[in-house]
N, C-alpha and C positions, 0 to 999 in steps of 0.2 A: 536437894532433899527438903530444904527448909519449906520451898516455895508449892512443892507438893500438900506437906501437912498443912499450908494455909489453906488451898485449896480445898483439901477435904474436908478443915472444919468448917469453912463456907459452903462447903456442898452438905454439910448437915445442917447446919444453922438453917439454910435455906430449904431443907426438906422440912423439918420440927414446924418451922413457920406458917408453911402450908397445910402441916397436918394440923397446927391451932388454927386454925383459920375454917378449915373444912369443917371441925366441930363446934366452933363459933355459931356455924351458918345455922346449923339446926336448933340453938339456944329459942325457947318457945314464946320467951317476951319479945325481945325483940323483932324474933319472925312476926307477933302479933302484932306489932306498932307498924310495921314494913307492910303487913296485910292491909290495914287501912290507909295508911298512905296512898298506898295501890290504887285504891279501890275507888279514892277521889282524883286522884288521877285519869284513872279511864274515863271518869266524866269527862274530866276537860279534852283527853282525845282518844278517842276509840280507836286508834290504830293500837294503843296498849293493850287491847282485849283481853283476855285470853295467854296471855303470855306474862303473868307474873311466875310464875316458880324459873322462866328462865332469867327475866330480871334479876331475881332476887339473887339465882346463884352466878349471877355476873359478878355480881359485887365481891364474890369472895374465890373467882375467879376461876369456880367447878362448872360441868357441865350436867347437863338434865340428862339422864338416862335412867334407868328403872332404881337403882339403888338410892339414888339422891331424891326421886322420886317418892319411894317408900319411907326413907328417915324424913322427909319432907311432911308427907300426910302422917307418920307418928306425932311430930310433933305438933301439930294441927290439934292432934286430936287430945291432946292432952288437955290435963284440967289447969295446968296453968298461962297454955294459951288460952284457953276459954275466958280465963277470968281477966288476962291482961288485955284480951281483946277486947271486953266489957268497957276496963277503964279507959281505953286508946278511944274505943267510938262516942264515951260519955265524954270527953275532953275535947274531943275536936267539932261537938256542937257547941259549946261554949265561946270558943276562939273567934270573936267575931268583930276583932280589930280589924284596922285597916291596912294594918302589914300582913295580915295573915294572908289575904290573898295573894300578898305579893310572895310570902313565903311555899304556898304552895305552886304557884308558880314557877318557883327557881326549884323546886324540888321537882317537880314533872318534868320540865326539860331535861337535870340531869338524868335522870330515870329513862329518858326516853332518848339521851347520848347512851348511856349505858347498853339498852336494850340494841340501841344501830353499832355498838361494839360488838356485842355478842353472838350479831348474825356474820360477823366479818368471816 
């Protein structure tokens, strides 16, 4: 009996986890810092095209279908993506060290492990 109520409180824990995570995903700065990210990425390789909203919810391990879809372009459209978007694109003209490219580098790649996860 003991080894049952372990169970189950791990099978809650691990449900609770996922539903912070799923609401995580939609938070609007973030997703705005993640959008440009993105965005310079595709430069360096167009096979990422088109395919941010399924990167993005790779990372927090949902899939794209209409619903995630829809809380996805809410949070879009919000005014504090707007504005953190602002701040994310004003800062990463600035960065013009010479780690930075290394930095975005090692951030594409994983981005684009990520996205060859996602098609699995």
């Amino acid at each position: 009996m003991n080894r049952l109520h372990l169970l189950l409180a791990a099978a809650v824990v691990a449900a609770s986890a996922s539903a912070g995570a799923q609401s995580h995903a939609y938070e609007p700065k973030s997703l705005a810092r993640y959008d440009v990210s993105y965005g310079r990425c595709e430069k360096l390789y167009p096979d990422m095209k088109g395919r941010r909203d399924e990167a993005y919810l790779s990372l927090w391990r949902a899939t794209l279908n209409d619903k995630t879809k829809r809380r996805l372009a809410d949070a879009r459209a919000s005014t504090t993506y707007k504005a953190e978007r602002e701040i994310a694109l004003a800062g990463g003209v600035k960065s013009s060290a010479p780690d930075a490219a290394t930095t975005l580098d090692h951030e594409c790649r994983a981005l684009r492990g990520e996205l060859k996860r996602a098609t699995k």
